[in-house]
KOLFILO-347329 format. One line per 5 residues: number of its first residue (from 1); for each residue z, x, y of N, C-alpha, C. Coordinates in steps of 0.001 Angstrom, whole numbers. Layout:
NUM	Z X Y Z X Y Z X Y | ...
***
This chain:
1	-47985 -50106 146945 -48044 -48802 146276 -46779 -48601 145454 | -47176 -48203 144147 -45738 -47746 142983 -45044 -46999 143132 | -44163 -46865 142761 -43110 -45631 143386 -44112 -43615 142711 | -44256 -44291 141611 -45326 -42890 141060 -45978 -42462 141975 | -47404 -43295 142467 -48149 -43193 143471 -47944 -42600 144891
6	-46213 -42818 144900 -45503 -42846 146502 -45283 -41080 146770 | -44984 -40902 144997 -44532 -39479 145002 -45733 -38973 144940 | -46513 -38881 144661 -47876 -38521 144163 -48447 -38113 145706 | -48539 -39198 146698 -48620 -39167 147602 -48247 -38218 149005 | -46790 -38216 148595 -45657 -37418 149221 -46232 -35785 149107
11	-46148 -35681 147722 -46530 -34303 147201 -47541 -33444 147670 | -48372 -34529 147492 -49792 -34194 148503 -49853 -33433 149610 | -48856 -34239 150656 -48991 -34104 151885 -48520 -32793 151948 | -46828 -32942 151616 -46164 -31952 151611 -46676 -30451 150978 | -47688 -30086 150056 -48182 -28908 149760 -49366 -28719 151153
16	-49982 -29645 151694 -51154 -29833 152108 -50247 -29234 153892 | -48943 -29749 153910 -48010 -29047 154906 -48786 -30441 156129 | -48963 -31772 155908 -49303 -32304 156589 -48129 -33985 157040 | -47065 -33738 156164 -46087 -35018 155836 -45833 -34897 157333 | -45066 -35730 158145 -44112 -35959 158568 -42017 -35703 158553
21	-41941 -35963 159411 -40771 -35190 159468 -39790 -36269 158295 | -40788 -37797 158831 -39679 -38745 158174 -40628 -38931 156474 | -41609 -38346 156421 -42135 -38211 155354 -41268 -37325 154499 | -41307 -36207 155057 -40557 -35213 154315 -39419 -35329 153735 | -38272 -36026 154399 -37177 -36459 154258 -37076 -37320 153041
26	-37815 -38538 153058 -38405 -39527 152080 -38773 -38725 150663 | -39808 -37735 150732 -40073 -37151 149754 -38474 -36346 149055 | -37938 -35630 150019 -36045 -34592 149347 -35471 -35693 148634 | -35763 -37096 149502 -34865 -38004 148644 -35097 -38309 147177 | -36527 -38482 146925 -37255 -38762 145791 -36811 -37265 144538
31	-36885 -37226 145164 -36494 -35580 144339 -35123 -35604 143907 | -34455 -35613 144877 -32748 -35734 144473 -32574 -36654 143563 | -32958 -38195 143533 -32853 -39174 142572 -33721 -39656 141854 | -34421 -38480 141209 -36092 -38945 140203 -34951 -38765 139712 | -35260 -39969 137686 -35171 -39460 136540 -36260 -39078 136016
36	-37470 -39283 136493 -38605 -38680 135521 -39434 -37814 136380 | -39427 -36682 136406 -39963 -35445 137115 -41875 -35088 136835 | -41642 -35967 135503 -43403 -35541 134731 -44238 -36629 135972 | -43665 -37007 136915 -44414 -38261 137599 -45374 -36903 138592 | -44789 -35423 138969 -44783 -35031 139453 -45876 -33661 138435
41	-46295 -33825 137792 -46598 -32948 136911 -48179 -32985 137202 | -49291 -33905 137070 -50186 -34355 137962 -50707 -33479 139063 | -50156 -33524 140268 -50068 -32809 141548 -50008 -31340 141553 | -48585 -31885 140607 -48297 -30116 140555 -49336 -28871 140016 | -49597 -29136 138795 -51112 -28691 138229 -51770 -29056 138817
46	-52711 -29100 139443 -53781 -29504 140344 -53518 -27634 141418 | -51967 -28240 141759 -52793 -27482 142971 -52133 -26009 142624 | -51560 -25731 141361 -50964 -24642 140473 -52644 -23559 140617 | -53524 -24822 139953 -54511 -24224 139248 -55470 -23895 140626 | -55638 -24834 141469 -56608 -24229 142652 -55756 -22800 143413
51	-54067 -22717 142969 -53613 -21552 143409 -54119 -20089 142832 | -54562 -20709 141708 -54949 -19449 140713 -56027 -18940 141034 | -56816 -19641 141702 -58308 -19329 141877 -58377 -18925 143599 | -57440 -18724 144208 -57512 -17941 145624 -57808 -16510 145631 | -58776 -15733 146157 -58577 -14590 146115 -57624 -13560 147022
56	-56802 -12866 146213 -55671 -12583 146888 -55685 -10993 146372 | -54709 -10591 147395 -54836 -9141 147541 -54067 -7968 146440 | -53340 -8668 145602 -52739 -8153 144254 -52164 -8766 143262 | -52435 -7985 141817 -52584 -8907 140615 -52088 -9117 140359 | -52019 -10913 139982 -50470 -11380 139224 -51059 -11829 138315
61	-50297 -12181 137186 -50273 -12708 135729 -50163 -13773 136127 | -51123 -15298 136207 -50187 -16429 136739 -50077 -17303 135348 | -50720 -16726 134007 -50753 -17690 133330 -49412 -17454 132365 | -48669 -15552 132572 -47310 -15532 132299 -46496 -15658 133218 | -46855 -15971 134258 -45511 -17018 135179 -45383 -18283 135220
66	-46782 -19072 135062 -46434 -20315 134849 -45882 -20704 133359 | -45829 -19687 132220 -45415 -19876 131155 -43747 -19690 131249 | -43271 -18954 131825 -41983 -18836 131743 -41171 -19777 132637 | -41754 -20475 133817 -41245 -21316 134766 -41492 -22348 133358 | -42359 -22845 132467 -41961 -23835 132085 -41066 -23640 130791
71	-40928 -22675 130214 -39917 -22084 129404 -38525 -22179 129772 | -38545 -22361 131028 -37246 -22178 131462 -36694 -23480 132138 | -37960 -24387 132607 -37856 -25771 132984 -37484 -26517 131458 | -37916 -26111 130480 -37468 -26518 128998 -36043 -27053 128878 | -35268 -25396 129143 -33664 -25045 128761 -33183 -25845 129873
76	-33418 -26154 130963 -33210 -26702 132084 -33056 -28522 132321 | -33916 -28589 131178 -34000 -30336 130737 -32921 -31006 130069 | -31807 -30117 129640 -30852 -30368 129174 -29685 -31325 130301 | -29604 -30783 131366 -28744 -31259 132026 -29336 -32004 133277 | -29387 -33173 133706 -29825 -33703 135010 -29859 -32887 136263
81	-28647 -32938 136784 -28450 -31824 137841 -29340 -30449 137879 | -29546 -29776 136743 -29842 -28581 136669 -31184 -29126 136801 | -31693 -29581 136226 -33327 -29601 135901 -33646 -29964 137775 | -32819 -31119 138241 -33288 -31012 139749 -33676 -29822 140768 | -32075 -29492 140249 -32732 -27709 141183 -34041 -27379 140874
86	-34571 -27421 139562 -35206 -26549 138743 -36902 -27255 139782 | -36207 -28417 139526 -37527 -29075 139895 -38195 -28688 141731 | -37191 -28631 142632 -36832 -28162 143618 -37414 -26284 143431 | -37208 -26027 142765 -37419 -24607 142721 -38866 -24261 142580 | -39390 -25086 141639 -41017 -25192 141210 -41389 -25435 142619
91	-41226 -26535 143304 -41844 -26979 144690 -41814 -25699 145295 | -41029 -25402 145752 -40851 -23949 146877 -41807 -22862 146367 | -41637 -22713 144899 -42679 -21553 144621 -44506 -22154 144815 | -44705 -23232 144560 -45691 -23529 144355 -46475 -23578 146164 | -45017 -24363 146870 -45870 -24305 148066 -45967 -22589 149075
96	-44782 -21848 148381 -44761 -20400 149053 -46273 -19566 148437 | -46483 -20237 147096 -47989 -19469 146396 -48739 -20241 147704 | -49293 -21456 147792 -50291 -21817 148676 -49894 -21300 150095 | -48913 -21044 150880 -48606 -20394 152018 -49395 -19258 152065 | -48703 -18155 150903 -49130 -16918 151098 -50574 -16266 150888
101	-51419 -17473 150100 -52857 -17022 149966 -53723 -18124 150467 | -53238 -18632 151382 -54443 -19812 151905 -55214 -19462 153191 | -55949 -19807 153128 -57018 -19511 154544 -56283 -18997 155998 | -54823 -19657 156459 -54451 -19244 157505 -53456 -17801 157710 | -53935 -16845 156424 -53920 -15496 156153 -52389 -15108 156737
106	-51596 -15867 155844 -50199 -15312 156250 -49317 -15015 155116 | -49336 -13662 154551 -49037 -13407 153128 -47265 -12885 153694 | -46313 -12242 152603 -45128 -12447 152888 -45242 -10553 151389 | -44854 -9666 151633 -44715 -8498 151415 -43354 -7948 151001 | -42382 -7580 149952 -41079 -7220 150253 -39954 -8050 151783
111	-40438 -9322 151705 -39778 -10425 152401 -40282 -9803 153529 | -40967 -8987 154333 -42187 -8741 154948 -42984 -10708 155421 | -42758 -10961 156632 -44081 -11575 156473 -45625 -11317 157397 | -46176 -11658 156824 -47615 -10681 157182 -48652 -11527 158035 | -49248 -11514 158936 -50381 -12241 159710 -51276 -11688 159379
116	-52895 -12577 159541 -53682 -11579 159598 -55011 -12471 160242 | -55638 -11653 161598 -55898 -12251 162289 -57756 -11350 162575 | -58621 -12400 162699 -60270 -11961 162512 -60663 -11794 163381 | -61662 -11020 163974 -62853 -11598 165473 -64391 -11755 164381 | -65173 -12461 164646 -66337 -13204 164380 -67242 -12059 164852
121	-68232 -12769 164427 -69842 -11526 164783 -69958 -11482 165754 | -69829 -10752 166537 -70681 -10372 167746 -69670 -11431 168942 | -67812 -11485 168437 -66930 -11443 169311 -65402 -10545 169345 | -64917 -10831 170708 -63973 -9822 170358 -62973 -10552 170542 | -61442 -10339 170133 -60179 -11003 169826 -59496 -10274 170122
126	-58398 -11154 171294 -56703 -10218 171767 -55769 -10646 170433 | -55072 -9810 170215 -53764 -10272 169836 -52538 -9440 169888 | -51497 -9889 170367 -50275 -9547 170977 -49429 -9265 170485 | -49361 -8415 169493 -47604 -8433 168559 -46716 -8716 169155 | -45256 -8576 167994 -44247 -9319 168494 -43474 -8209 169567
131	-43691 -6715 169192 -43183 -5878 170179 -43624 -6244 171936 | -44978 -6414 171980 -45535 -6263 173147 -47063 -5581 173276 | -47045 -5209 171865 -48310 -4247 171791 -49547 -5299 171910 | -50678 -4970 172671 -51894 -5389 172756 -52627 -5045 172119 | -53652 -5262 171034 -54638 -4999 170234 -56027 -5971 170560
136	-56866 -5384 170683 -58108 -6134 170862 -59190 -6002 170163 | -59220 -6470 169482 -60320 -6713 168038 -62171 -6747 168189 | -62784 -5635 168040 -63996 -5581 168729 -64761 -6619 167296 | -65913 -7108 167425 -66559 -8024 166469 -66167 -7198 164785 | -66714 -8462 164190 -66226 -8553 162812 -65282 -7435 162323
141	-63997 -7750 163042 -63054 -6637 162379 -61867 -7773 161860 | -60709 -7146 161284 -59461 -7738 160652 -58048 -6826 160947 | -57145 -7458 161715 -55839 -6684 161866 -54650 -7412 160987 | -54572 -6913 159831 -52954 -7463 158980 -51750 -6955 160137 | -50686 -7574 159986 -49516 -6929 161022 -48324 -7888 160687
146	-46999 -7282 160617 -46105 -7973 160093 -45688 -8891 161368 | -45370 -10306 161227 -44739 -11193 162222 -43611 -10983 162761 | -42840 -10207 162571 -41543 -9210 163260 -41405 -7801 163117 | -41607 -6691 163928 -41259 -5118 163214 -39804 -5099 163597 | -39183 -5372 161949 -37879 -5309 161878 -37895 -3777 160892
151	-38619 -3312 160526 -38614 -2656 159600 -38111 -802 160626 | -38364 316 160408 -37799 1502 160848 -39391 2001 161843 | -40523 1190 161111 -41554 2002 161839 -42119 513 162076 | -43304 359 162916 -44310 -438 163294 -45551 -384 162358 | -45849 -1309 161770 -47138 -976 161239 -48150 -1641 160955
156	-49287 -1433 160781 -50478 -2101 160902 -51677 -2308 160242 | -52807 -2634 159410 -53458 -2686 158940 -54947 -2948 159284 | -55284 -2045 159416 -56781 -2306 160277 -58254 -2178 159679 | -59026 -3240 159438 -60654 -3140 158750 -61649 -3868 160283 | -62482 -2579 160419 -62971 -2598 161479 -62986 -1684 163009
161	-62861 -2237 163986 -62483 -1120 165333 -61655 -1772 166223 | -60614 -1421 166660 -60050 -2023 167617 -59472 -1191 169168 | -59182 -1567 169876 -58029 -1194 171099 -57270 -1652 170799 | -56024 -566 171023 -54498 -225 171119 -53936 432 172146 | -53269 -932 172784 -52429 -867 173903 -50790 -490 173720
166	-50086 496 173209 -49109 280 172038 -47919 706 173251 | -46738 -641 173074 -45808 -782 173693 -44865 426 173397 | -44531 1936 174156 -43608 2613 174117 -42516 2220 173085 | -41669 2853 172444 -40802 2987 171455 -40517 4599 170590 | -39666 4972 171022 -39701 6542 170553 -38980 6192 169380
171	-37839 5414 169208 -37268 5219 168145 -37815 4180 166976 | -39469 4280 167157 -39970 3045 166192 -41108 3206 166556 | -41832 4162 165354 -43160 4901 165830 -44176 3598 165094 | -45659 3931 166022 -46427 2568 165527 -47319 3424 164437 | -47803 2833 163474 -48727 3458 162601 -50076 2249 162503
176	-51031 2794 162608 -52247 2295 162205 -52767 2932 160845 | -52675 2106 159889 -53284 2436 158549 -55039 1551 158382 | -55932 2839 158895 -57499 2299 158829 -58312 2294 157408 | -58775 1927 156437 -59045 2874 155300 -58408 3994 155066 | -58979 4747 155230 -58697 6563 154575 -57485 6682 155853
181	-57849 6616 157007 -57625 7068 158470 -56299 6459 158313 | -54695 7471 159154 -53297 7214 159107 -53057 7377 160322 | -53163 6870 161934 -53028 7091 163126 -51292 6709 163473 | -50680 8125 163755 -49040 8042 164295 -49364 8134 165494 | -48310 7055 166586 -48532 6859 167613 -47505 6248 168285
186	-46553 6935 169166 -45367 5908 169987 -45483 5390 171078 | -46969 5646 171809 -46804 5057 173008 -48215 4932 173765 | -49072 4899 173392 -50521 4849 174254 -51749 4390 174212 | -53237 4414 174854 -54556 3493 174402 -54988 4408 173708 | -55911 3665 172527 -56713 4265 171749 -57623 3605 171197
191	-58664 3916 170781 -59588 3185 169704 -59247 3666 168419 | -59931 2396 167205 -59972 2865 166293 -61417 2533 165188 | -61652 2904 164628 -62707 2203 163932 -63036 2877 162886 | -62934 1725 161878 -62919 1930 160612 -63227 526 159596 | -64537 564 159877 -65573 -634 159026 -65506 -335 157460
196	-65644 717 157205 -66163 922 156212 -65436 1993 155171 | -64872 2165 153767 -64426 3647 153533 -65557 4740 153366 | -66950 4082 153078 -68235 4664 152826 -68766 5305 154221 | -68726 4876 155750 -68980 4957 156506 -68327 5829 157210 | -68648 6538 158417 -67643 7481 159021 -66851 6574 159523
201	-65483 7123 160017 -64220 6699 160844 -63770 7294 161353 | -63279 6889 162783 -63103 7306 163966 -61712 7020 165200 | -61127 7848 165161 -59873 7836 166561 -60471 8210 168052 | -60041 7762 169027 -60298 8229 170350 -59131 7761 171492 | -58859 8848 172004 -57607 8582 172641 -57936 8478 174528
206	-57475 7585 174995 -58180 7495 176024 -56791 7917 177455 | -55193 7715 176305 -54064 7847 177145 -52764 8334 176039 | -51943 9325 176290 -51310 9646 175999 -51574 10846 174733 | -51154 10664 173355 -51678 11512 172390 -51234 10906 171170 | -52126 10845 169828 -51814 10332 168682 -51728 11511 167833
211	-51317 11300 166159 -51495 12295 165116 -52377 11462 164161 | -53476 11730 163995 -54496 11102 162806 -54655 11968 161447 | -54380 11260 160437 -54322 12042 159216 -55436 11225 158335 | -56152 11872 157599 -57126 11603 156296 -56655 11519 155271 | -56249 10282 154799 -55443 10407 153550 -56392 10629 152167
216	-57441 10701 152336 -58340 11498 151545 -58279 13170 151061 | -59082 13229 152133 -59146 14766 152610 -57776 15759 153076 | -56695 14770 153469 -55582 15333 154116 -56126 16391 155390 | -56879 15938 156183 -57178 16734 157537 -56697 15815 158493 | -55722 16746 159399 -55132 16627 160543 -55720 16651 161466
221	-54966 15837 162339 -55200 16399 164270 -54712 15818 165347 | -54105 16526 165899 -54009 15881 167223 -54497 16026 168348 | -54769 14436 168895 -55355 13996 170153 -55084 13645 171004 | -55422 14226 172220 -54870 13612 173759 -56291 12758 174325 | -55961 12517 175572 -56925 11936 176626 -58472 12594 176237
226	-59299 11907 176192 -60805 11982 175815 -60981 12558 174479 | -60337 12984 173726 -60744 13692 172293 -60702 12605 171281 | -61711 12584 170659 -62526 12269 169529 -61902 12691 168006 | -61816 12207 167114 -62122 12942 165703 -62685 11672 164685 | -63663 12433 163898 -64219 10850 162886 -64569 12002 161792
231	-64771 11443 160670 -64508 11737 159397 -66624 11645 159079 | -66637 12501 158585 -67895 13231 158100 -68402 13619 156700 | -69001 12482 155919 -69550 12716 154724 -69370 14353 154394 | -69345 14675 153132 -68912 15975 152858 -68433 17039 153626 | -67453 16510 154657 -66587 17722 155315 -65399 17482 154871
236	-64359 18159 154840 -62884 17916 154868 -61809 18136 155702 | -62512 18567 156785 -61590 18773 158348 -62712 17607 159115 | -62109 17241 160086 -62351 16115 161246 -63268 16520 161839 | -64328 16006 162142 -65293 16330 163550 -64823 16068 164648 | -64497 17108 165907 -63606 16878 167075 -64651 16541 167923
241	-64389 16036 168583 -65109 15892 170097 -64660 15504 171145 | -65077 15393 172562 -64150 15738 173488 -65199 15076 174480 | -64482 13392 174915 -66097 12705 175664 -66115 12871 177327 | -66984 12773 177910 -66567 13034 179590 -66093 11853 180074 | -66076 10746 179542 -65736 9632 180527 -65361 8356 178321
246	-63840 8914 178678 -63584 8246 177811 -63264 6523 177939 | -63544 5832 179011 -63961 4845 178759 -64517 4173 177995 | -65792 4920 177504 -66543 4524 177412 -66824 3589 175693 | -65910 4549 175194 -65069 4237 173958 -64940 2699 173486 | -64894 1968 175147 -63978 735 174752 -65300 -587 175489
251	-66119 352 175892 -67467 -687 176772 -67717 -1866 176065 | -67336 -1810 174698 -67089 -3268 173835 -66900 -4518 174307 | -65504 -3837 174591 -65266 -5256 175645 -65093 -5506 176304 | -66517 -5189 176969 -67622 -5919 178174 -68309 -6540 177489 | -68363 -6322 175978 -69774 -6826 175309 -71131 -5675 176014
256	-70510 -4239 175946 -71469 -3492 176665 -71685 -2500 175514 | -72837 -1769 175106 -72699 -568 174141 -73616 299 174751 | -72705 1472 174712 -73403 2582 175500 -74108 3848 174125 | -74833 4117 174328 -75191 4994 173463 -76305 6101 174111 | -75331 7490 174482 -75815 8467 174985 -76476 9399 173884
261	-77644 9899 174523 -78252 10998 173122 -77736 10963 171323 | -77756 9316 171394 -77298 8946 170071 -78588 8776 168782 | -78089 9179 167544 -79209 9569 166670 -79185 8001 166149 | -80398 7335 165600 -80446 6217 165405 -79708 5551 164286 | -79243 6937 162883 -78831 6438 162112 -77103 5908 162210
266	-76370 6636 163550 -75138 6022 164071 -75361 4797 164969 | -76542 4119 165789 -77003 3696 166976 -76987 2309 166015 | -77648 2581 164102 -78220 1418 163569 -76473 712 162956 | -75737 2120 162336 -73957 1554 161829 -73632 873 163029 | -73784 979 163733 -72826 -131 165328 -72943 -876 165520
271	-74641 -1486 165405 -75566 -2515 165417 -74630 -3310 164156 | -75116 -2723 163366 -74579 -3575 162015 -73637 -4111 162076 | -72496 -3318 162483 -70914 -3379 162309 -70531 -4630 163496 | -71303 -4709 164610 -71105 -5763 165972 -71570 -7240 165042 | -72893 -7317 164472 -73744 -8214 164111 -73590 -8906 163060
276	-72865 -7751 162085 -72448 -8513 161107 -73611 -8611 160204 | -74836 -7713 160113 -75857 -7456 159127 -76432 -6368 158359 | -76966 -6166 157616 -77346 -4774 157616 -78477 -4587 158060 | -78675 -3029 158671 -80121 -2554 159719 -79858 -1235 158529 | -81218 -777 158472 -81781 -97 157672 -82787 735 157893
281	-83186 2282 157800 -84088 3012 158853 -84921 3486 157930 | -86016 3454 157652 -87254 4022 156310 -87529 5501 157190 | -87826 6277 156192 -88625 7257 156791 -87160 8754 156810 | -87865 10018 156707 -87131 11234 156653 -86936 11331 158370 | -87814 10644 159213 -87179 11589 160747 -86757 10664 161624
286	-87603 9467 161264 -86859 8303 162095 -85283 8276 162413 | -84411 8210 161206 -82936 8521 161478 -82607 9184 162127 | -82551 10096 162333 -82803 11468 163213 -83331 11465 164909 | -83919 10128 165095 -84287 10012 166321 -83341 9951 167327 | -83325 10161 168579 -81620 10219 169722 -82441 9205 170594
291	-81550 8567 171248 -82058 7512 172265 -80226 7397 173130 | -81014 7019 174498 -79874 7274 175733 -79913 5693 176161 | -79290 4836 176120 -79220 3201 176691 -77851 2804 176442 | -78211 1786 177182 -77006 473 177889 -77443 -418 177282 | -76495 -1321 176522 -77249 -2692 176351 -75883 -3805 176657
296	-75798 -4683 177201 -75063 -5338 177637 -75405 -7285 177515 | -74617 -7525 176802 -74896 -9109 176907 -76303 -9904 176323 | -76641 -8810 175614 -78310 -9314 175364 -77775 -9723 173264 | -78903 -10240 172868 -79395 -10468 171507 -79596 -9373 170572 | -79286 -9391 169483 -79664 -7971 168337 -80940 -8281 168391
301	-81935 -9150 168559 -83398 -8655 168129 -84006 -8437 169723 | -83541 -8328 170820 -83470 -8157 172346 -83403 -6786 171969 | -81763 -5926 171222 -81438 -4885 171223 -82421 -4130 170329 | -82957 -4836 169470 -83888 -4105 168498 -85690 -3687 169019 | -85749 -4562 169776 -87169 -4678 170758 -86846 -3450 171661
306	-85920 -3356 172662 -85643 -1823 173000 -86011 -775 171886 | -85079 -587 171189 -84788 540 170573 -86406 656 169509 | -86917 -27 169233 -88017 92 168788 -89377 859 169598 | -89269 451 170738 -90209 862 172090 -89683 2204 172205 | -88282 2628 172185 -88089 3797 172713 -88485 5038 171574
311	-88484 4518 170104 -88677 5232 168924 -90074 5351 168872 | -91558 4398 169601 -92438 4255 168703 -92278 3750 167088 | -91367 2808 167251 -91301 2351 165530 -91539 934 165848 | -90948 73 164429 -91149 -1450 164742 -90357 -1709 163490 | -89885 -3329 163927 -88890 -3747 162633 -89531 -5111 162305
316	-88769 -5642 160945 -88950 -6321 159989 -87738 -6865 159607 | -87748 -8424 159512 -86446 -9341 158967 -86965 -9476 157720 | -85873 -9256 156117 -85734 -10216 155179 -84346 -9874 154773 | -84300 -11446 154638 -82679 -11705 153611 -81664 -11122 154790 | -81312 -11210 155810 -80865 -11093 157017 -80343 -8988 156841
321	-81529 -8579 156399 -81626 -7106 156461 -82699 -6361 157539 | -82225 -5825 158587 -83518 -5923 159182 -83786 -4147 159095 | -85208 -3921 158899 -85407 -2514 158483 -86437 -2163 159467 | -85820 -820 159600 -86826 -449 160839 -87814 871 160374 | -89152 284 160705 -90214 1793 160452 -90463 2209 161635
326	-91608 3381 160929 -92203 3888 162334 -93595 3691 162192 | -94050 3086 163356 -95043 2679 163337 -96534 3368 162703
***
């Protein structure tokens, strides 16, 4: 193999974050004593351009940054030494671009660096911040969270529903930012859930007391032990509620869903939101229907065979939409 090829090689690995230790080393050397850097130009574009095409969470110009990195790699060609750094400098940015937007969802914020961690359809996921705090991720949800709270507050990013076990700290309050939903909180369990900005969203405090704000609507509230508040298509204050056995909040994860005198068109968002599909209800009263069950450990079309029997209705699969009539 040619020395081109060797670098070519090297490069590879090293963006791909797969070299070796004595690889790596091999590659700094190549770098320190290239005279011809264009050997490296190849690679570099390649994976410049598959950087461009990641979808990532805010807009950059990459075709006026890669214009000025080479504008400036230009003026830089003048002197050996310099252009090395230069060349050195391209690497770091190129592999910090593939770091921060590649599949293993670890972006980097005002030198912030950021995790961000999934549960799957119809599972649920612990994860442990660096404080101590416990979060448990009910199906298809997403928690962003910085990899150290070095910052003055704790904070968090939440799409979906979770439990929050939140490690005491009076001097370093935790914030849950849900969609719309702003949950302040220094020390206690709670749910949260927030699938959707279209959909209602919901706090429930099962220990201690939070402050939940609507950054929409700007409606307040605070909650202690068993109280409720979720956000309500054309209202602008909170719907409170106040459950008898706030457990029950969290029967998730058991993989259990309880649904007391629940109307079908909230019974069908839960379904969805666990399953990861959309359920869909025809008809002016059907939605409107209340049904009292347990369902625990069983199948969505198990759960749908219930809830169908108990409605007098019946459902229908297409295009993984399942719509329910009445018979």
């Amino acid at each position: 193999m040619n020395q081109q090829q060797r670098k070519s090689d090297l490069l590879e690995k090293y963006m791909n974050n797969t070299c070796t230790r004595q690889e790596f080393e091999e590659f700094m050397e190549l770098i320190k004593t290239s005279t011809d850097f264009e050997e490296f130009d190849g690679p570099m574009k390649k994976y410049w351009e598959d950087s461009r095409q990641e979808d990532i969470p805010h807009t950059v110009d990459w075709n006026r940054m890669y214009s000025n990195i080479k504008l400036r790699l230009w003026a830089l060609k003048k002197t050996k030494v310099l252009f090395k750094f230069a060349a050195i400098i391209v690497l770091v940015i190129s592999a910090c671009t593939l770091i921060i937007y590649n599949y293993n969802n670890v972006t980097s914020v005002d030198h912030i660096v950021y995790l961000t961690q999934h549960s799957g359809v119809a599972k649920t996921k612990v994860v442990v911040l660096s404080d101590g705090t416990r979060v448990t991720l009910n199906a298809n949800s997403d928690l962003r969270y910085p990899q150290n709270f070095n910052a003055k507050t704790r904070e968090v990013y939440l799409k979906g529903e979770a439990y929050f076990e939140v490690i005491h700290n009076v001097n370093k309050p935790f914030i849950i930012h849900s969609g719309r939903l702003k949950t302040h909180v220094l020390g206690t369990t709670f749910t949260v859930s927030a699938y959707s900005q279209v959909k209602p969203m919901n706090v429930t405090v099962l220990t201690g007391k939070v402050a939940v704000k609507d950054e929409l609507t700007h409606a307040q509230a605070i909650l202690t032990r068993g109280q409720s508040a979720s956000t309500k298509d054309g209202k602008t204050t909170f719907e409170l509620t106040t459950l008898a056995n706030p457990e029950d909040a969290i029967a998730w994860m058991d993989d259990k869903m309880i649904f007391e005198n629940s109307d079908l068109e909230s019974v069908a968002l839960k379904l969805s939101n666990k399953y990861g599909v959309d359920i869909k209800i025809t008809g002016n009263k059907l939605p409107q229907q209340h049904i009292t069950a347990i369902f625990q450990g069983q199948t969505l079309p198990g759960i749908l065979k219930a809830i169908t029997k108990l409605t007098h209705s019946s459902y229908t699969v297409r295009d993984n939409t399942y719509i329910l009539t009445n018979n």
